[in-house]
C-alpha positions as a printed NumPy array, in Angstrom:
array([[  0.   ,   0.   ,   0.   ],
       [  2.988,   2.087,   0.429],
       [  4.318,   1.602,  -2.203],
       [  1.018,   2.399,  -4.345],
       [  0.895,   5.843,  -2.49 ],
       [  4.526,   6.816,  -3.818],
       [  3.409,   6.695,  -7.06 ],
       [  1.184,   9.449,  -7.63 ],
       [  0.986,  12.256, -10.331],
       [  2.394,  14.689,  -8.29 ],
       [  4.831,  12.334,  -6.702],
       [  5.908,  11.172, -10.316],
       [  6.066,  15.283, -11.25 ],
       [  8.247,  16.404,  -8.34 ],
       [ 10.512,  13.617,  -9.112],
       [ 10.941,  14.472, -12.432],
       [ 11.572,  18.212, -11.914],
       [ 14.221,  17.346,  -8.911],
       [ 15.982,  14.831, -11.647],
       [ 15.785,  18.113, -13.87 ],
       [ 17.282,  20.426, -11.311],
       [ 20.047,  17.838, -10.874],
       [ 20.601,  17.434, -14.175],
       [ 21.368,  20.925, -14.702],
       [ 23.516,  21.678, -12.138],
       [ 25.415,  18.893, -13.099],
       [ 26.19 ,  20.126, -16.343],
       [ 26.86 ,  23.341, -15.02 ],
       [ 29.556,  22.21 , -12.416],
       [ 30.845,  20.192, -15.602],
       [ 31.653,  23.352, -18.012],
       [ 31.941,  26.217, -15.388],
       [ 35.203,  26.508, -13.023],
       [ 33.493,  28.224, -10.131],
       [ 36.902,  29.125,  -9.181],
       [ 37.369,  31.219, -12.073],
       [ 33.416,  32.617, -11.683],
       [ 34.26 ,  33.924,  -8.837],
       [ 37.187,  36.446,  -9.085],
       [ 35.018,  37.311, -12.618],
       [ 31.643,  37.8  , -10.75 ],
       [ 32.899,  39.272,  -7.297],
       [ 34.223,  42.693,  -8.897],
       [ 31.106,  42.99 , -11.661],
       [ 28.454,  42.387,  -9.286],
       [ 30.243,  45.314,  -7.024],
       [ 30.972,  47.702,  -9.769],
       [ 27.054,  46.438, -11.274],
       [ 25.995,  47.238,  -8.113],
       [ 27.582,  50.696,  -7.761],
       [ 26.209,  51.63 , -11.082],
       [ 22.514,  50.525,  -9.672],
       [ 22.969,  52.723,  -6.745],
       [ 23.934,  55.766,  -8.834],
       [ 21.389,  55.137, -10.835],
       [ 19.348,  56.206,  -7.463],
       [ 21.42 ,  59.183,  -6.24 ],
       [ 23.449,  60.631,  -9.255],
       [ 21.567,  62.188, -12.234],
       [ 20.45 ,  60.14 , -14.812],
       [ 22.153,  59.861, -18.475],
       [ 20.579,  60.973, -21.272],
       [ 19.7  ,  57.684, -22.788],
       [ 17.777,  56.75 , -19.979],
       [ 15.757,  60.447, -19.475],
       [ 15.265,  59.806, -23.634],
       [ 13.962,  56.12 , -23.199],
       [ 10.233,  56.428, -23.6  ],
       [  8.136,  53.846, -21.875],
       [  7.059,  51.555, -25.443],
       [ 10.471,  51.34 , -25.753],
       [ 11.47 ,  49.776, -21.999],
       [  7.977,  48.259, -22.53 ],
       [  8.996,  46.804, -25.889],
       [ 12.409,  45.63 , -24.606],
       [ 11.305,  44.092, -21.22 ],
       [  8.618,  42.254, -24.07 ],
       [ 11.638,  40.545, -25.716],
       [ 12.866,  39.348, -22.505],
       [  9.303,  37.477, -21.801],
       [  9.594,  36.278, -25.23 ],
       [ 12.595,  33.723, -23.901],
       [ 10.561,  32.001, -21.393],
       [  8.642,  28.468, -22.237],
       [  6.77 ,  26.017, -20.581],
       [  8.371,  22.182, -18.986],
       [  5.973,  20.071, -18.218],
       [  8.026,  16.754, -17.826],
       [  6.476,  14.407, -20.069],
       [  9.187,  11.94 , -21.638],
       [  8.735,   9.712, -24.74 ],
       [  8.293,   6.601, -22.88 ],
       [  4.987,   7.66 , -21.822],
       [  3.182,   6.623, -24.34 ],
       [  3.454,   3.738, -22.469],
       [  1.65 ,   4.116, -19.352],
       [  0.67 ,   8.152, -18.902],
       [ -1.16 ,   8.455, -22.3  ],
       [ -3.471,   6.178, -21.616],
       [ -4.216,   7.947, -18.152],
       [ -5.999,  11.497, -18.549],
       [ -5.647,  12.168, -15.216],
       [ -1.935,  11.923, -14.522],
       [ -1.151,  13.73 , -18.038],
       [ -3.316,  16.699, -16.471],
       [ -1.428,  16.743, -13.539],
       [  1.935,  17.15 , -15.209],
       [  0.374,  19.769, -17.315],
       [ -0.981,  21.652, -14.351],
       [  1.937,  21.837, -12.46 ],
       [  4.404,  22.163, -15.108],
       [  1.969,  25.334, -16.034],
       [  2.128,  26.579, -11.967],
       [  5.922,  26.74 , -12.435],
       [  6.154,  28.489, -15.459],
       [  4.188,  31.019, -13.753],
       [  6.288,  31.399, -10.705],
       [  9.089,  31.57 , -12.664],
       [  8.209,  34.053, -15.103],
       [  6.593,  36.154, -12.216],
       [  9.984,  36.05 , -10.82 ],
       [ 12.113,  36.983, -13.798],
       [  9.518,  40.39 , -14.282],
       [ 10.171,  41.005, -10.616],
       [ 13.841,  40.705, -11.192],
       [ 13.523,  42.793, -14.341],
       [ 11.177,  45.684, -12.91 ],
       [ 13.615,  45.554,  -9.828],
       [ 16.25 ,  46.64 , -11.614],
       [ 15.046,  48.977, -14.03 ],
       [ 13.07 ,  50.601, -11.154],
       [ 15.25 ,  53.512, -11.591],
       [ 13.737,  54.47 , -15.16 ],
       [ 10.081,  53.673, -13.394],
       [ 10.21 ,  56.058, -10.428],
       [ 12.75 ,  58.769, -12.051],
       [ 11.734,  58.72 , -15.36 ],
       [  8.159,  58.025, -15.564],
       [  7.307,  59.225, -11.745],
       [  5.638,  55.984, -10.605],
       [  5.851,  55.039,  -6.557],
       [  7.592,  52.206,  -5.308],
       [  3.55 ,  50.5  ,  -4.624],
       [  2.806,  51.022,  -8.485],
       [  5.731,  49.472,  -9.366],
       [  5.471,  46.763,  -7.174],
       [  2.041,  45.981,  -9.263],
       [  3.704,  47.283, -12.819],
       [  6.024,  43.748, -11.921],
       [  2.644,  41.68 , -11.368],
       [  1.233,  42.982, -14.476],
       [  4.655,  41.494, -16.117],
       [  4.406,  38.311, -14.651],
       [  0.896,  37.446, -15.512],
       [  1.458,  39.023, -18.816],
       [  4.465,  36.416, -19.51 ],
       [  3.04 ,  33.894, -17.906],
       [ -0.086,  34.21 , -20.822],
       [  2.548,  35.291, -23.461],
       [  4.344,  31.873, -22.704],
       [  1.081,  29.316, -22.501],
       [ -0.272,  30.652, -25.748],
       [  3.136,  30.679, -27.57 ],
       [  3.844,  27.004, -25.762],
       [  0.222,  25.616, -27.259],
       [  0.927,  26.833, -30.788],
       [  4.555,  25.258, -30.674],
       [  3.372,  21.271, -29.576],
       [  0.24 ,  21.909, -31.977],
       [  3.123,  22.748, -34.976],
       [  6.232,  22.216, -36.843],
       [  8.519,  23.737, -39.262],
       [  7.462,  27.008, -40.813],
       [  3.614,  26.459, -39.843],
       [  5.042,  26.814, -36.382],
       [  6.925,  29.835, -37.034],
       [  4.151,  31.754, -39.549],
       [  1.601,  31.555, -36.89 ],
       [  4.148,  32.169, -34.151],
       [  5.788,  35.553, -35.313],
       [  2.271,  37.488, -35.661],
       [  1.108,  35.996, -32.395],
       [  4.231,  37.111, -30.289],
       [  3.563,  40.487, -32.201],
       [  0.467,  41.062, -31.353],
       [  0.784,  40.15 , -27.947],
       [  3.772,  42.636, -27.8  ],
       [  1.621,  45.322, -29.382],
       [ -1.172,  44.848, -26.58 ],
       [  1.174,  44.776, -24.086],
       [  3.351,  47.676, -24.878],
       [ -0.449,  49.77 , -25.265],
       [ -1.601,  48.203, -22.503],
       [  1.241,  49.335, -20.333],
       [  1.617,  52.974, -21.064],
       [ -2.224,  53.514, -20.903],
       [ -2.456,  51.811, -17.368],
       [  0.54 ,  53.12 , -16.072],
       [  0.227,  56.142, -13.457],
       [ -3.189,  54.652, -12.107],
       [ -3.162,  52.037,  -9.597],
       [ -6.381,  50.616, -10.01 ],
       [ -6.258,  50.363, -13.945],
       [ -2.738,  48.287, -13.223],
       [ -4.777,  46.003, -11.018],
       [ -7.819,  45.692, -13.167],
       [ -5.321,  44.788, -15.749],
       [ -3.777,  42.093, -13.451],
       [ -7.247,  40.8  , -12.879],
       [ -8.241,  40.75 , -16.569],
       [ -4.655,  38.884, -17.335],
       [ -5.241,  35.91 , -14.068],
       [ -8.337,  35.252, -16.15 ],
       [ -7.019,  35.348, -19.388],
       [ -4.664,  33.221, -17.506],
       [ -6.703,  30.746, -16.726],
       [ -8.802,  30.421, -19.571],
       [ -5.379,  29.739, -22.182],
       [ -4.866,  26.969, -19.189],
       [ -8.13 ,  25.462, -19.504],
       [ -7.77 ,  25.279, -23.211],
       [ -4.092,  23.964, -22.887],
       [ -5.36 ,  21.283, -20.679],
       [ -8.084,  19.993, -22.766],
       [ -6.164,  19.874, -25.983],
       [ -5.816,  16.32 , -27.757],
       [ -3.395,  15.01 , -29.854],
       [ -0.521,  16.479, -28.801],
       [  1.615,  14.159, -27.005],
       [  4.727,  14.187, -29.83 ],
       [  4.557,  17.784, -29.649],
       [  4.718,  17.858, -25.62 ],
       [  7.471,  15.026, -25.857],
       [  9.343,  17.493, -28.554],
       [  9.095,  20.718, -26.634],
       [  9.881,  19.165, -23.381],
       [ 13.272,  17.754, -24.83 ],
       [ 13.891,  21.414, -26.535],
       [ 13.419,  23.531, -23.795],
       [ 15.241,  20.741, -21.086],
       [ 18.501,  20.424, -23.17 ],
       [ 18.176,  24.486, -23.7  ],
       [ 20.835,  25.06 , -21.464],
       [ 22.796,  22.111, -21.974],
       [ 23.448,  22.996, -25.637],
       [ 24.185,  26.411, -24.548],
       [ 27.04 ,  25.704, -22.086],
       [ 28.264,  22.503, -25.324],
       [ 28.493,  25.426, -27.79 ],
       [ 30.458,  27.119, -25.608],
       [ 32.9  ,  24.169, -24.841],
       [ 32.877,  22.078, -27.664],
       [ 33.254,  23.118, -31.501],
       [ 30.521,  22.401, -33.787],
       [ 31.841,  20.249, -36.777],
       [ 31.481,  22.404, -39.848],
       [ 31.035,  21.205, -43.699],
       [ 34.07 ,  21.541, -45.438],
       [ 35.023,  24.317, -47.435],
       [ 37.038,  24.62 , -50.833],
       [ 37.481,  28.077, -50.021],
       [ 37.716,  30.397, -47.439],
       [ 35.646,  33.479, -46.645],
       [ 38.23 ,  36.03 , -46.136],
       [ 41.923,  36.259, -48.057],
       [ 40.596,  34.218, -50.718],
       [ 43.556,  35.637, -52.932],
       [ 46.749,  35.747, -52.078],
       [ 47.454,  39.09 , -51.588],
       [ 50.64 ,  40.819, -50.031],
       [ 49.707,  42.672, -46.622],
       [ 52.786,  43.4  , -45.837],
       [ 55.765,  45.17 , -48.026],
       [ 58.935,  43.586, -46.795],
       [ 58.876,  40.331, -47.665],
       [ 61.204,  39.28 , -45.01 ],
       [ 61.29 ,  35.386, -43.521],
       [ 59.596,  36.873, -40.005],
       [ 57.091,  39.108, -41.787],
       [ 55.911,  36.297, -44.648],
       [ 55.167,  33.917, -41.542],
       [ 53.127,  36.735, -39.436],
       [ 51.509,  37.357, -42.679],
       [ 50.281,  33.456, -42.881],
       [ 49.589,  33.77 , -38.978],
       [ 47.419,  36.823, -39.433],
       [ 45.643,  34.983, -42.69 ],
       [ 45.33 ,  31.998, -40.371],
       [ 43.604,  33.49 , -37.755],
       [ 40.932,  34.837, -39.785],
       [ 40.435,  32.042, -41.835],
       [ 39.223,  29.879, -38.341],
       [ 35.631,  30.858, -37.986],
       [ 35.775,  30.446, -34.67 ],
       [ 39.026,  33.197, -34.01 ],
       [ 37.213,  35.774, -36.085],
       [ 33.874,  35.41 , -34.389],
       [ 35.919,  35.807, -31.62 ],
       [ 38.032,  38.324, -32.118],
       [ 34.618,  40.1  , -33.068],
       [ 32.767,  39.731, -29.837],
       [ 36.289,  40.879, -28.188],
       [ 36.051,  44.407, -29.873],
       [ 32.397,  44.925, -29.627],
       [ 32.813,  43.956, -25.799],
       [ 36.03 ,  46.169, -25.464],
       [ 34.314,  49.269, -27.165],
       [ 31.033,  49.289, -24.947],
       [ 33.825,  48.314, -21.967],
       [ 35.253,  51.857, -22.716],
       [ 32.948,  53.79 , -23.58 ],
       [ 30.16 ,  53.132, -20.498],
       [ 32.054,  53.317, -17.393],
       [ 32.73 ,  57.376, -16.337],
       [ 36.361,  58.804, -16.014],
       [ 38.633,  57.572, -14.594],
       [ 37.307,  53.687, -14.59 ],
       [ 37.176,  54.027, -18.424],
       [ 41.001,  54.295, -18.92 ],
       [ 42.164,  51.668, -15.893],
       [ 39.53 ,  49.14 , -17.997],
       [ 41.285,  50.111, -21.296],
       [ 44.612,  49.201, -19.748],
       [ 43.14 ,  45.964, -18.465],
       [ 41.821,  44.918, -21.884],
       [ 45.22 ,  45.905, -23.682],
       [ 46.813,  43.78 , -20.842],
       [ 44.784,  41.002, -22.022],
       [ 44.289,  41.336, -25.84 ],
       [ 48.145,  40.996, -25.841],
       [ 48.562,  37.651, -23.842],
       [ 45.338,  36.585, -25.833],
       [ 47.026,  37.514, -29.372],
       [ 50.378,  35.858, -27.98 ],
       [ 48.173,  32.576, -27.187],
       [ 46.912,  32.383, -30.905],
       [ 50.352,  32.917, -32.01 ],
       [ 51.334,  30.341, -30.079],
       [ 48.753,  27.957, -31.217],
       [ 50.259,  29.053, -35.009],
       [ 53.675,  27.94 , -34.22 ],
       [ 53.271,  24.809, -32.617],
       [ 51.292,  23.915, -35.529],
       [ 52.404,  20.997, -38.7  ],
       [ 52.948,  24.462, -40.819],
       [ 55.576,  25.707, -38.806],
       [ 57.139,  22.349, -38.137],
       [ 58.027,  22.056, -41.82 ],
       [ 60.554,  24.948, -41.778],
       [ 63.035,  25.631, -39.889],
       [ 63.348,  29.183, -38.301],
       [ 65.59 ,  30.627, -35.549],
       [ 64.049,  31.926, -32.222],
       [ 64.623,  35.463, -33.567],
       [ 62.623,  35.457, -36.522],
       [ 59.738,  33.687, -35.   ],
       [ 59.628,  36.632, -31.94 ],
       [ 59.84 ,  39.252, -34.43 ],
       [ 56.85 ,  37.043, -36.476],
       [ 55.145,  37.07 , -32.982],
       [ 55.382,  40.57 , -32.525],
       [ 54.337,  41.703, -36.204],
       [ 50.689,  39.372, -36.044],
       [ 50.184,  40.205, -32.637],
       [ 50.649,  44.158, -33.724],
       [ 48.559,  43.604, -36.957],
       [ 45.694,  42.052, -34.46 ],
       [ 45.463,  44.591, -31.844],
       [ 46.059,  47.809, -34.329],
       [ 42.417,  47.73 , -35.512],
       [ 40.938,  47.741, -32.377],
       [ 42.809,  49.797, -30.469],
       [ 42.118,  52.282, -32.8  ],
       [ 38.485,  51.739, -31.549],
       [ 39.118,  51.339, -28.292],
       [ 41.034,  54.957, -28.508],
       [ 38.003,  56.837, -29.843],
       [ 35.598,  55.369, -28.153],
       [ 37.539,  56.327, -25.218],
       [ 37.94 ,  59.347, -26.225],
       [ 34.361,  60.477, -28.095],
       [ 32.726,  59.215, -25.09 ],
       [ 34.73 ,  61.113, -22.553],
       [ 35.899,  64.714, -24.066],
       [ 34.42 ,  64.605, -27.641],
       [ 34.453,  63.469, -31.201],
       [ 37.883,  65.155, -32.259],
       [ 39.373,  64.601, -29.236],
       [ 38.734,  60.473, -29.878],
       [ 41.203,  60.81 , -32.566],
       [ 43.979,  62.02 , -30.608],
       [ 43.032,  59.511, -27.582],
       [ 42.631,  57.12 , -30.446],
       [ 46.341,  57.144, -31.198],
       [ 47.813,  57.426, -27.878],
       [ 45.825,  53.842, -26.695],
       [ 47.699,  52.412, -29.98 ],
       [ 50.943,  53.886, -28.801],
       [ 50.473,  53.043, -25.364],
       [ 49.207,  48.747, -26.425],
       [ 52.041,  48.393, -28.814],
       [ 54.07 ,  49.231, -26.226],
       [ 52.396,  46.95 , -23.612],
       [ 52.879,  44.677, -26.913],
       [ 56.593,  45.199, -26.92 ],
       [ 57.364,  44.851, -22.861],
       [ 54.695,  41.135, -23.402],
       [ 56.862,  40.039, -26.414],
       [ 60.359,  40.989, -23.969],
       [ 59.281,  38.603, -21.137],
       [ 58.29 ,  35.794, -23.741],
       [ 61.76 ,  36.071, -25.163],
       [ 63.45 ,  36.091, -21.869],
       [ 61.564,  33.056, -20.786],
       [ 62.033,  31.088, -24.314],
       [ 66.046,  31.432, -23.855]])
């Protein structure tokens, strides 16, 4: 009889979402060195948090007293747009649950309670910290937005039901021309919705009212609709390896088709004018590291990251981060080097340890010119002004090819 009792709906439910939990923070202790996290996380969240905090007590920027509420409406809108719906059903079901109405009901109604919770949650998190913008900006109290975060969680939580019954009713483009417009719309009423409600209290809650029953009645409907078991089995395995495929594609390189050519330096064109032994091989280095996919789109997301690093933060945080990234574009650009002479290329030649430094030092210089160009003026136009960004433009490249220089010293000294 005990035994019969441990198998119930809910029992079979809470297991399942515990193995889930598990699951993920396996994977997670798998690709992440905490160790690392830490000295990462530690000084953001401190200098996040002293950016919050001035957001409070220091005057606002302009982009924020020029952000009208659509937008922050339409942007917070995106955000609910990456939510779904887990409602633990497996493919071995078939089995046993879809033969039981009763049990596939329960896994639907709870797995719908938690997607509320947790999308309620995220808006909290969300209005929490761009609170700032509502009480500064728009003049709301800390009670209205309080509710303005309720209203976001029940509108998600409708947002993600309806979106979750049109993706287990479809598949392939069906799914995504009925999808789009949906997830439009829904934006559209949401963003109107929001700036006509907000300011008045008891609008905000009549809208929260009017979205618990909406609520409920896209729950009802999700819980009565048949013939969608694949499509439950399909979106339960999307949105449970979600995260998993996330922290792969961060760890593990996806095999490519082969190419006959490459996307950049298809010809072989000179870069460089002296065609000396040291400056032919960082000429092949530099071609090489474009060529990899994977290098460019990183070298990419390096100077977006780098520009918006320099450019944000107020004087004099700006320059010590532009130091910092210098600091570590050049052991990053020495690394890749690296990689390129230790490779079957290089072992095919033979070179002295002179001409492979000065190598090193001529792709390292060709990779870090470009951006600290745009490091410099983005220093520099965000800070004192547009023509002043060209003179702070070349004294960052001065300054990082001499950071370059000193790096490419203490490799030398450690090779002999």
């Amino acid at each position: 009889m005990e035994t019969f009792q441990r198998y119930t709906p809910l029992g079979l439910y809470r297991r399942r979402r515990r193995e889930h939990f598990n699951e993920q923070l396996k994977n997670l202790k798998l690709v992440v060195d905490w160790t690392v996290w830490v000295y990462l996380l530690v000084p953001g969240l401190l200098y996040l948090g002293g950016w919050y905090v001035s957001l409070w007590t220091k005057p606002l920027p302009s982009w924020a007293t020029g952000l009208t509420m659509p937008t922050l409406t339409g942007l917070i809108d995106i955000v609910i747009l990456t939510g779904g719906v887990l409602i633990f059903i497996e493919e071995a079901d078939v089995l046993f649950l879809k033969s039981r109405p009763l049990w596939m009901r329960t896994l639907m109604r709870q797995g719908m309670y938690r997607a509320c919770w947790q999308h309620l949650g995220k808006m909290i998190a969300i209005t929490a910290l761009t609170a700032p913008l509502w009480s500064r900006v728009y003049d709301m109290s800390f009670i209205q937005i309080a509710v303005v975060a309720v209203w976001f969680g029940a509108v998600a939580s409708v947002q993600a039901i309806v979106l979750h019954m049109t993706k287990v009713r479809y598949t392939g483009w069906r799914r995504w021309v009925r999808m789009i417009p949906l997830a439009v719309a829904m934006g559209i009423i949401t963003i109107g919705a929001t700036f006509w409600m907000h300011g008045h209290i008891w609008t905000l809650l009549a809208g929260i009212v009017a979205a618990i029953l909406l609520l409920i009645t896209v729950g009802q409907m999700r819980l009565t609709m048949k013939g969608t078991f694949e499509g439950d089995v399909r979106e339960d395995l999307r949105e449970r390896l979600k995260l998993t495929a996330l922290l792969l594609s961060r760890s593990i390189t996806k095999p490519k088709a082969p190419r006959t050519r490459t996307m950049i330096f298809r010809k072989p064109r000179k870069l460089l004018r002296n065609r000396s032994i040291a400056n032919r091989t960082a000429e092949t280095a530099f071609k090489a590291f474009f060529r990899n996919s994977s290098t460019m789109k990183l070298y990419l997301q390096l100077g977006s990251l780098s520009i918006a690093a320099v450019a944000l933060p107020p004087f004099p945080v700006n320059v010590i981060v532009c130091v910092l990234l210098m600091i570590m574009l050049s052991v990053l650009f020495y690394r890749s080097w690296d990689v390129f002479a230790t490779s079957d290329y290089i072992q095919l030649v033979s070179y002295d340890n002179e001409a492979l430094n000065r190598a090193a030092q001529t792709m390292v210089r060709m990779l870090f010119v470009p951006l600290g160009i745009l490091m410099g003026f983005s220093l520099g136009a965000a800070w004192l002004g547009w023509l002043e960004g060209i003179v702070t433009a070349a004294a960052v490249v001065a300054f990082g090819l001499f950071i370059l220089s000193v790096t490419g010293w203490v490799r030398s000294l450690r090779s002999d």
